[in-house]
N, C-alpha and C positions, 0 to 999 in steps of 0.2 A: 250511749252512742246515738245520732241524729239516724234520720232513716238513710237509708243508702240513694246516693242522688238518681239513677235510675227510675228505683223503685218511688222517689218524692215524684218525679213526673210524671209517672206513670196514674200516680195519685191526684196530682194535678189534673192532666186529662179528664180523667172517670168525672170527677169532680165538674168540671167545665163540661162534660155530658151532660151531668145529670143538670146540671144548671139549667141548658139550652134546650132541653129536653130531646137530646139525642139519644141519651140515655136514661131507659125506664128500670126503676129498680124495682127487685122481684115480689116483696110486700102488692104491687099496684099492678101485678100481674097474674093470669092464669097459670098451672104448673105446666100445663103444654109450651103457652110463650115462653116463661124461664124456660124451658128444656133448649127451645131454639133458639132462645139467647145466647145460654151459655154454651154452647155448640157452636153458634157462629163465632164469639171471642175465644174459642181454645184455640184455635188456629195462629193466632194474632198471638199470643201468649207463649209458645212453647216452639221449639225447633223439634220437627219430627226427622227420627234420624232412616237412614235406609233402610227397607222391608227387609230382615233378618231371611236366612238360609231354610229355618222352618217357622212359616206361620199357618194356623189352619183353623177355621172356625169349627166350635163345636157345638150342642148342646148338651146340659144338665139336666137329670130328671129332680123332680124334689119330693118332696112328700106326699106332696096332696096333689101329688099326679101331673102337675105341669111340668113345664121346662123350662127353664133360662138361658139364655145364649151366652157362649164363654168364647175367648179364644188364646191358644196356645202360642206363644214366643218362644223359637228357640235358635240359638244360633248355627246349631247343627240339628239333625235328623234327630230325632229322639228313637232310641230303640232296645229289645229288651235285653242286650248285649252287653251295654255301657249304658243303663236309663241313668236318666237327668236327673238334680235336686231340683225341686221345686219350689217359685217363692207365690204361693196363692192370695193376689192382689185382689182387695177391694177399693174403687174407685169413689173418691171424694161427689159432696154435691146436697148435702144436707137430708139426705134419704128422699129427694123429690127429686133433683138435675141429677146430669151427669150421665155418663154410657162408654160403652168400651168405646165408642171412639174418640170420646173429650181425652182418654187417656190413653188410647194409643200411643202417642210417643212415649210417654213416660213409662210405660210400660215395655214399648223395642229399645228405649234405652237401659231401662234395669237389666236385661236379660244379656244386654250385650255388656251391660260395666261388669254382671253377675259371673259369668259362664254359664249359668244357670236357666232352667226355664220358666217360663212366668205365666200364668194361669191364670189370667183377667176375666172375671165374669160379673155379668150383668144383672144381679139380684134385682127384685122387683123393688117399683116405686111407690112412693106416696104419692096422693092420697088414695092413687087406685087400691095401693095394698097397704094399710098402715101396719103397724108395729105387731107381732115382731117378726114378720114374713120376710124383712131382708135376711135379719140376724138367721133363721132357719134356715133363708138359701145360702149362706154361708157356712154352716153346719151342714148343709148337704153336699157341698159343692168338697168341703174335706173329707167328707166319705166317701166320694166318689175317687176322688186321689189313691184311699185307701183301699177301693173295690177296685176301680178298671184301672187305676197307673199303673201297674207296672206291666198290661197290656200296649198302656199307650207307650210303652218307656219312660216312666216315670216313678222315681225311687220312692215312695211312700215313707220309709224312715229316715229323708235329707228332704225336710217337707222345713219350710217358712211361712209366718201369715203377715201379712200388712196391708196399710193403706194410708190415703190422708184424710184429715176433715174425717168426716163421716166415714170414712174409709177405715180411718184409723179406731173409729170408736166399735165398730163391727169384730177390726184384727183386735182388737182387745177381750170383745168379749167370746171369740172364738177362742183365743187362748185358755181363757177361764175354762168356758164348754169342754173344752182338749185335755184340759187338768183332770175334769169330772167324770169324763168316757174315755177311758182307757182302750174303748175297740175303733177311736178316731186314731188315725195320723197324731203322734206327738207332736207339736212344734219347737226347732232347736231356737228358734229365737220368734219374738214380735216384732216387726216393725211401726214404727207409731208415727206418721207426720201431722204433727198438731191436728191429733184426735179431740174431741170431747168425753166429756167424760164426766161431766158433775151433773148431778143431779140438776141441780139452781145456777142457775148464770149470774153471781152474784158477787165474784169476787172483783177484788182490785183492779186487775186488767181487762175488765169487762168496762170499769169505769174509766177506767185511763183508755182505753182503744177502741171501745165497744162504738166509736162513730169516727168516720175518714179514714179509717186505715182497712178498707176494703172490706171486712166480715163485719158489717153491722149487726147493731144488738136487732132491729125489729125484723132482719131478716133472719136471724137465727130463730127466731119467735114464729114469725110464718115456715120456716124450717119445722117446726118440731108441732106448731097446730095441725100441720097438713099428717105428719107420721104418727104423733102419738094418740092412744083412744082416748084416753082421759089422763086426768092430771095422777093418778095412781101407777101409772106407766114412768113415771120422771123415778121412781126408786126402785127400776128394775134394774138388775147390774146388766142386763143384755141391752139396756139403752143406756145405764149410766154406768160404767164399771167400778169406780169412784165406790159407788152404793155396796157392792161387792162385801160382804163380811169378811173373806180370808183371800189372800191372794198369794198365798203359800204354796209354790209348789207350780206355778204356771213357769211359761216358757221363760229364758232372758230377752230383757226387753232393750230394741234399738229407738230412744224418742227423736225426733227431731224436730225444735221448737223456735217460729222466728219471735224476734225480739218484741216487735210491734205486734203483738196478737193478743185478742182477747182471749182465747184459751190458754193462754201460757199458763199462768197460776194452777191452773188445775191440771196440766202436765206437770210440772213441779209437782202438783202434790201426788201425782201420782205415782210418779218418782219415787218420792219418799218413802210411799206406801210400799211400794214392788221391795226395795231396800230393805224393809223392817219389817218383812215376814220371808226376806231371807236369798230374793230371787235380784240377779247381776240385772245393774241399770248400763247402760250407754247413753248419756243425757247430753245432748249436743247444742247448743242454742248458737241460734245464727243472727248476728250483730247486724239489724238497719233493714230485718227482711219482715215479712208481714203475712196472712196467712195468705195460703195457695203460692207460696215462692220456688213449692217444687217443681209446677209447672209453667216453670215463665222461663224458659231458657233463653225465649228471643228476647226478655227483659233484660236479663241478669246473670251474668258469669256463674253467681253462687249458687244458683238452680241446677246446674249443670255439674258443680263440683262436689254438691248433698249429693248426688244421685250415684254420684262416682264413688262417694262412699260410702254411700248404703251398699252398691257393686263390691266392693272389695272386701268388705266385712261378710257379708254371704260368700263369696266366694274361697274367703279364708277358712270362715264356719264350714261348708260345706265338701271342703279341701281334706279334714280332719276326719271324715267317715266315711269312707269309700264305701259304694252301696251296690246289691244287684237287682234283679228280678224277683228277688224272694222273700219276704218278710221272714 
Protein backbone atom coordinates (compact mmCIF):
# COMPACT_ATOMS: atom_id res chain seq x y z
CA UNK A 1 0.00 0.00 0.00
CA UNK A 2 1.36 3.87 -0.83
CA UNK A 3 1.62 5.95 2.27
CA UNK A 4 -1.71 7.37 3.26
CA UNK A 5 -2.25 10.86 1.48
CA UNK A 6 -2.36 12.85 4.67
CA UNK A 7 0.43 11.36 6.14
CA UNK A 8 2.56 11.87 2.05
CA UNK A 9 2.01 15.69 2.94
CA UNK A 10 2.68 15.95 5.94
CA UNK A 11 6.04 14.35 4.64
CA UNK A 12 6.20 16.68 2.01
CA UNK A 13 6.13 19.63 4.46
CA UNK A 14 8.94 18.38 6.88
CA UNK A 15 10.76 17.86 3.80
CA UNK A 16 10.15 21.46 2.31
CA UNK A 17 11.39 22.54 6.01
CA UNK A 18 14.11 20.99 6.04
CA UNK A 19 14.95 22.28 2.55
CA UNK A 20 14.41 26.00 3.49
CA UNK A 21 15.92 25.52 6.56
CA UNK A 22 12.90 26.13 8.61
CA UNK A 23 13.43 22.99 9.80
CA UNK A 24 16.57 21.84 11.77
CA UNK A 25 17.01 18.21 12.22
CA UNK A 26 18.08 16.82 15.55
CA UNK A 27 21.77 15.21 14.33
CA UNK A 28 22.67 19.40 13.83
CA UNK A 29 21.22 20.12 17.25
CA UNK A 30 21.95 20.36 20.93
CA UNK A 31 19.45 17.72 23.13
CA UNK A 32 18.01 20.97 24.88
CA UNK A 33 16.99 22.33 21.23
CA UNK A 34 15.61 18.86 20.12
CA UNK A 35 13.70 18.93 23.45
CA UNK A 36 12.14 22.37 22.45
CA UNK A 37 11.75 21.28 19.17
CA UNK A 38 9.89 18.49 19.58
CA UNK A 39 7.74 20.18 22.21
CA UNK A 40 6.85 22.91 20.05
CA UNK A 41 5.61 20.28 17.02
CA UNK A 42 3.61 17.97 19.44
CA UNK A 43 1.03 20.55 19.54
CA UNK A 44 0.71 20.68 15.67
CA UNK A 45 0.56 16.84 15.73
CA UNK A 46 -1.97 15.54 17.91
CA UNK A 47 -5.53 16.68 19.13
CA UNK A 48 -5.47 16.93 22.82
CA UNK A 49 -8.73 15.90 24.16
CA UNK A 50 -10.58 17.46 27.39
CA UNK A 51 -8.72 17.45 30.95
CA UNK A 52 -10.33 14.21 32.34
CA UNK A 53 -12.40 14.17 35.83
CA UNK A 54 -8.98 13.16 37.78
CA UNK A 55 -5.65 14.46 36.84
CA UNK A 56 -2.96 15.10 39.46
CA UNK A 57 0.78 15.60 39.19
CA UNK A 58 2.95 13.55 41.28
CA UNK A 59 6.34 12.39 42.03
CA UNK A 60 8.43 9.14 42.04
CA UNK A 61 11.16 8.34 44.23
CA UNK A 62 13.94 6.00 42.64
CA UNK A 63 16.76 4.35 43.69
CA UNK A 64 19.51 6.54 43.95
CA UNK A 65 17.48 8.84 45.90
CA UNK A 66 16.02 11.25 43.30
CA UNK A 67 12.75 11.72 41.86
CA UNK A 68 10.85 11.97 38.65
CA UNK A 69 7.68 13.67 37.92
CA UNK A 70 4.77 11.54 36.91
CA UNK A 71 1.18 12.26 36.39
CA UNK A 72 -2.03 10.32 36.88
CA UNK A 73 -5.09 10.29 34.38
CA UNK A 74 -8.08 9.26 35.38
CA UNK A 75 -11.58 9.57 34.32
CA UNK A 76 -13.02 9.37 37.63
CA UNK A 77 -11.61 9.77 41.22
CA UNK A 78 -9.39 6.97 41.93
CA UNK A 79 -10.01 5.46 45.27
CA UNK A 80 -9.38 2.52 47.68
CA UNK A 81 -13.13 1.41 47.32
CA UNK A 82 -13.33 0.65 43.66
CA UNK A 83 -9.07 1.35 42.81
CA UNK A 84 -8.50 1.64 39.09
CA UNK A 85 -6.47 -0.72 36.55
CA UNK A 86 -3.62 0.80 35.71
CA UNK A 87 -1.84 1.21 32.29
CA UNK A 88 2.01 2.55 33.32
CA UNK A 89 2.93 4.62 30.07
CA UNK A 90 6.40 5.47 28.98
CA UNK A 91 6.58 8.19 26.45
CA UNK A 92 8.44 8.02 23.08
CA UNK A 93 11.56 10.47 22.06
CA UNK A 94 14.66 8.24 21.52
CA UNK A 95 15.81 8.41 25.35
CA UNK A 96 16.85 12.19 24.90
CA UNK A 97 13.20 14.33 23.77
CA UNK A 98 10.06 13.89 24.92
CA UNK A 99 8.20 14.70 28.45
CA UNK A 100 4.75 14.21 29.98
CA UNK A 101 3.71 16.85 28.07
CA UNK A 102 4.57 15.99 24.34
CA UNK A 103 2.24 13.09 25.49
CA UNK A 104 -0.27 14.36 27.38
CA UNK A 105 -3.04 13.87 25.04
CA UNK A 106 -2.20 10.73 24.15
CA UNK A 107 -2.08 9.67 27.28
CA UNK A 108 -6.02 11.82 28.56
CA UNK A 109 -6.98 9.91 25.42
CA UNK A 110 -5.82 6.24 26.55
CA UNK A 111 -7.30 6.60 29.76
CA UNK A 112 -10.57 7.82 28.47
CA UNK A 113 -10.79 5.03 25.37
CA UNK A 114 -9.41 2.70 28.46
CA UNK A 115 -11.68 3.28 31.73
CA UNK A 116 -8.64 2.83 32.98
CA UNK A 117 -5.94 5.08 34.69
CA UNK A 118 -2.85 5.92 33.08
CA UNK A 119 0.50 6.69 34.90
CA UNK A 120 2.73 8.74 32.62
CA UNK A 121 6.03 9.36 33.93
CA UNK A 122 9.02 11.23 33.07
CA UNK A 123 12.07 8.85 33.48
CA UNK A 124 15.30 10.71 32.97
CA UNK A 125 17.15 11.79 29.90
CA UNK A 126 20.16 11.45 27.85
CA UNK A 127 22.91 12.49 27.76
CA UNK A 128 22.30 14.00 31.30
CA UNK A 129 21.52 10.40 32.42
CA UNK A 130 22.63 7.71 29.98
CA UNK A 131 21.69 4.13 30.00
CA UNK A 132 20.36 2.37 31.88
CA UNK A 133 18.78 5.01 34.39
CA UNK A 134 15.60 5.46 32.20
CA UNK A 135 15.13 1.53 32.13
CA UNK A 136 15.59 1.77 36.33
CA UNK A 137 13.11 4.64 36.67
CA UNK A 138 10.83 2.41 34.92
CA UNK A 139 11.45 -0.42 37.31
CA UNK A 140 10.78 2.01 39.89
CA UNK A 141 8.17 3.74 38.98
CA UNK A 142 6.32 -0.22 38.92
CA UNK A 143 7.24 -0.62 42.34
CA UNK A 144 5.77 2.19 43.27
CA UNK A 145 2.36 0.92 41.78
CA UNK A 146 3.02 -2.10 43.75
CA UNK A 147 4.00 -0.06 47.16
CA UNK A 148 1.59 3.10 47.42
CA UNK A 149 -1.24 2.09 44.63
CA UNK A 150 -3.56 0.94 46.25
CA UNK A 151 -3.24 3.94 48.56
CA UNK A 152 -3.54 6.08 45.81
CA UNK A 153 -6.58 3.77 44.40
CA UNK A 154 -4.87 1.84 42.32
CA UNK A 155 -5.19 -1.97 41.62
CA UNK A 156 -1.52 -3.28 41.50
CA UNK A 157 -2.76 -6.72 40.19
CA UNK A 158 -4.83 -4.95 36.92
CA UNK A 159 -1.30 -3.23 36.21
CA UNK A 160 -0.41 -2.70 31.98
CA UNK A 161 3.07 -1.33 30.79
CA UNK A 162 3.43 0.55 27.32
CA UNK A 163 4.77 3.01 25.32
CA UNK A 164 5.92 4.11 21.73
CA UNK A 165 9.36 4.54 20.16
CA UNK A 166 11.53 4.50 22.86
CA UNK A 167 8.58 4.09 24.88
CA UNK A 168 7.99 1.04 23.67
CA UNK A 169 11.57 -0.46 24.00
CA UNK A 170 11.47 0.43 27.92
CA UNK A 171 7.61 -1.33 28.13
CA UNK A 172 9.42 -4.19 26.71
CA UNK A 173 12.00 -4.51 28.80
CA UNK A 174 10.10 -3.83 31.89
CA UNK A 175 8.06 -6.69 31.09
CA UNK A 176 11.03 -8.94 30.97
CA UNK A 177 12.31 -7.26 34.56
CA UNK A 178 8.40 -8.20 35.68
CA UNK A 179 8.90 -11.77 34.47
CA UNK A 180 12.23 -11.83 36.70
CA UNK A 181 10.95 -10.11 40.17
CA UNK A 182 7.98 -11.61 41.14
CA UNK A 183 7.75 -8.89 44.14
CA UNK A 184 6.94 -6.28 40.99
CA UNK A 185 3.29 -5.71 39.74
CA UNK A 186 2.78 -8.51 37.07
CA UNK A 187 1.91 -7.10 33.91
CA UNK A 188 -1.44 -8.63 32.15
CA UNK A 189 -0.50 -7.40 28.91
CA UNK A 190 2.55 -5.03 27.00
CA UNK A 191 1.77 -2.47 24.91
CA UNK A 192 4.40 -1.91 22.13
CA UNK A 193 3.98 1.08 19.48
CA UNK A 194 6.75 0.63 17.18
CA UNK A 195 9.28 0.06 20.01
CA UNK A 196 12.93 -0.76 19.17
CA UNK A 197 14.36 -3.46 19.91
CA UNK A 198 17.36 -4.75 18.00
CA UNK A 199 20.50 -4.66 18.98
CA UNK A 200 21.88 -3.33 15.11
CA UNK A 201 19.74 -1.10 13.02
CA UNK A 202 20.38 -3.29 10.08
CA UNK A 203 17.57 -4.71 8.72
CA UNK A 204 15.45 -4.27 5.53
CA UNK A 205 13.29 -1.69 6.68
CA UNK A 206 15.91 0.31 7.89
CA UNK A 207 17.01 0.25 4.22
CA UNK A 208 13.79 0.76 2.57
CA UNK A 209 12.67 3.69 5.24
CA UNK A 210 15.56 4.46 7.15
CA UNK A 211 15.38 8.17 5.05
CA UNK A 212 11.90 10.61 4.32
CA UNK A 213 9.61 8.73 6.26
CA UNK A 214 10.12 10.70 9.26
CA UNK A 215 12.57 8.43 11.87
CA UNK A 216 15.84 8.89 10.08
CA UNK A 217 18.61 6.40 10.41
CA UNK A 218 21.32 9.23 11.62
CA UNK A 219 18.84 10.39 13.97
CA UNK A 220 18.25 7.13 15.53
CA UNK A 221 22.35 7.23 15.64
CA UNK A 222 22.55 10.63 17.51
CA UNK A 223 19.49 8.91 19.52
CA UNK A 224 21.39 6.16 20.90
CA UNK A 225 25.31 7.99 21.00
CA UNK A 226 23.71 10.58 23.38
CA UNK A 227 22.03 7.38 25.75
CA UNK A 228 24.17 4.55 25.25
CA UNK A 229 27.91 4.29 27.28
CA UNK A 230 29.56 2.29 24.88
CA UNK A 231 29.02 0.09 22.20
CA UNK A 232 28.80 -3.12 24.84
CA UNK A 233 25.40 -1.50 25.85
CA UNK A 234 23.67 -2.41 22.18
CA UNK A 235 23.35 -6.25 23.61
CA UNK A 236 21.77 -5.42 26.70
CA UNK A 237 18.07 -6.84 26.56
CA UNK A 238 17.21 -3.55 28.90
CA UNK A 239 18.28 -1.56 25.70
CA UNK A 240 17.62 -4.16 23.06
CA UNK A 241 15.02 -6.73 24.11
CA UNK A 242 15.53 -8.55 20.87
CA UNK A 243 19.20 -9.57 22.68
CA UNK A 244 17.04 -11.05 25.47
CA UNK A 245 17.92 -14.95 25.74
CA UNK A 246 14.29 -16.28 26.76
CA UNK A 247 11.22 -14.50 26.62
CA UNK A 248 9.25 -17.18 28.20
CA UNK A 249 6.93 -16.26 30.42
CA UNK A 250 6.63 -12.41 30.19
CA UNK A 251 3.26 -10.46 29.75
CA UNK A 252 0.84 -10.84 26.40
CA UNK A 253 2.00 -8.49 24.08
CA UNK A 254 -0.28 -5.67 22.13
CA UNK A 255 2.36 -4.49 19.07
CA UNK A 256 1.34 -1.71 16.93
CA UNK A 257 3.51 -1.27 13.78
CA UNK A 258 3.00 1.33 10.80
CA UNK A 259 3.78 0.20 7.53
CA UNK A 260 6.51 2.78 6.52
CA UNK A 261 8.80 2.45 9.62
CA UNK A 262 12.14 1.51 9.89
CA UNK A 263 11.53 -0.54 13.06
CA UNK A 264 9.06 -2.67 11.68
CA UNK A 265 11.30 -5.81 10.84
CA UNK A 266 12.29 -6.07 14.22
CA UNK A 267 8.75 -5.67 15.57
CA UNK A 268 8.02 -8.70 13.40
CA UNK A 269 10.65 -10.34 14.61
CA UNK A 270 9.91 -9.81 17.86
CA UNK A 271 6.71 -11.01 17.33
CA UNK A 272 7.91 -14.13 16.27
CA UNK A 273 10.07 -14.38 19.09
CA UNK A 274 7.25 -13.64 22.11
CA UNK A 275 5.12 -16.49 19.70
CA UNK A 276 7.78 -19.24 20.16
CA UNK A 277 8.64 -19.23 23.62
CA UNK A 278 4.95 -19.46 24.11
CA UNK A 279 3.50 -15.87 25.14
CA UNK A 280 0.00 -14.37 22.94
CA UNK A 281 1.11 -11.68 20.20
CA UNK A 282 -1.72 -8.95 19.11
CA UNK A 283 0.37 -7.90 15.99
CA UNK A 284 -1.56 -5.00 14.31
CA UNK A 285 0.13 -3.20 11.27
CA UNK A 286 -1.24 -0.12 10.09
CA UNK A 287 -1.40 0.34 6.27
CA UNK A 288 0.21 3.91 4.78
CA UNK A 289 1.20 5.06 8.56
CA UNK A 290 4.83 5.87 9.53
CA UNK A 291 6.45 6.12 12.89
CA UNK A 292 5.04 8.32 15.65
CA UNK A 293 1.32 7.86 13.90
CA UNK A 294 0.00 7.47 17.30
CA UNK A 295 0.40 10.95 17.94
CA UNK A 296 -0.79 12.72 15.00
CA UNK A 297 -4.41 12.79 15.55
CA UNK A 298 -4.58 16.30 13.98
CA UNK A 299 -2.93 14.47 10.94
CA UNK A 300 -4.69 11.37 10.72
CA UNK A 301 -8.06 9.55 11.46
CA UNK A 302 -5.98 6.31 12.07
CA UNK A 303 -4.20 7.93 15.06
CA UNK A 304 -7.13 8.19 16.81
CA UNK A 305 -8.64 4.86 15.87
CA UNK A 306 -5.01 2.73 17.18
CA UNK A 307 -5.58 4.51 20.35
CA UNK A 308 -9.26 3.59 20.51
CA UNK A 309 -8.12 0.09 20.37
CA UNK A 310 -5.37 -0.05 22.47
CA UNK A 311 -8.66 1.58 24.88
CA UNK A 312 -10.84 -1.32 24.25
CA UNK A 313 -8.55 -4.12 24.47
CA UNK A 314 -7.44 -2.91 28.07
CA UNK A 315 -10.49 -2.24 29.03
CA UNK A 316 -11.78 -5.61 27.91
CA UNK A 317 -8.40 -7.28 29.70
CA UNK A 318 -9.10 -5.38 32.61
CA UNK A 319 -12.95 -5.95 32.75
CA UNK A 320 -11.95 -9.79 33.25
CA UNK A 321 -10.31 -9.28 37.03
CA UNK A 322 -12.07 -7.38 39.16
CA UNK A 323 -9.64 -6.00 41.76
CA UNK A 324 -9.44 -4.35 45.39
CA UNK A 325 -7.27 -2.71 47.72
CA UNK A 326 -5.47 -5.66 48.67
CA UNK A 327 -2.96 -7.73 47.13
Amino acid sequence: MSLHPDIAALLEMIQLGTETGARVPFPQLTPAQARADFEASSPLLDLDPPALAFERKLTLPTRDGAQIAARLYAGQMPNCAAPLPVLLYMHGGGFVVGSLDSHQPLCRGLASDSGAAVLSIGYRLAPEHRFPTAFEDCVDALAWIGREGPAAGLDPRRVAVGGDSAGGTLAAALAIAARDNRALPQPLLQVLAYPGLSPEQISQSYADYGSGYLLERDTVDWFFNHYLRDESDRRDWRFAPLAAPDLSGVAPALMLLPEFDPLIAEGRDYAERLRAAGVAVDLKVYPGMIHEFLRMGNVVPDALRARAEIGAMLAELFAQQAGDCHR
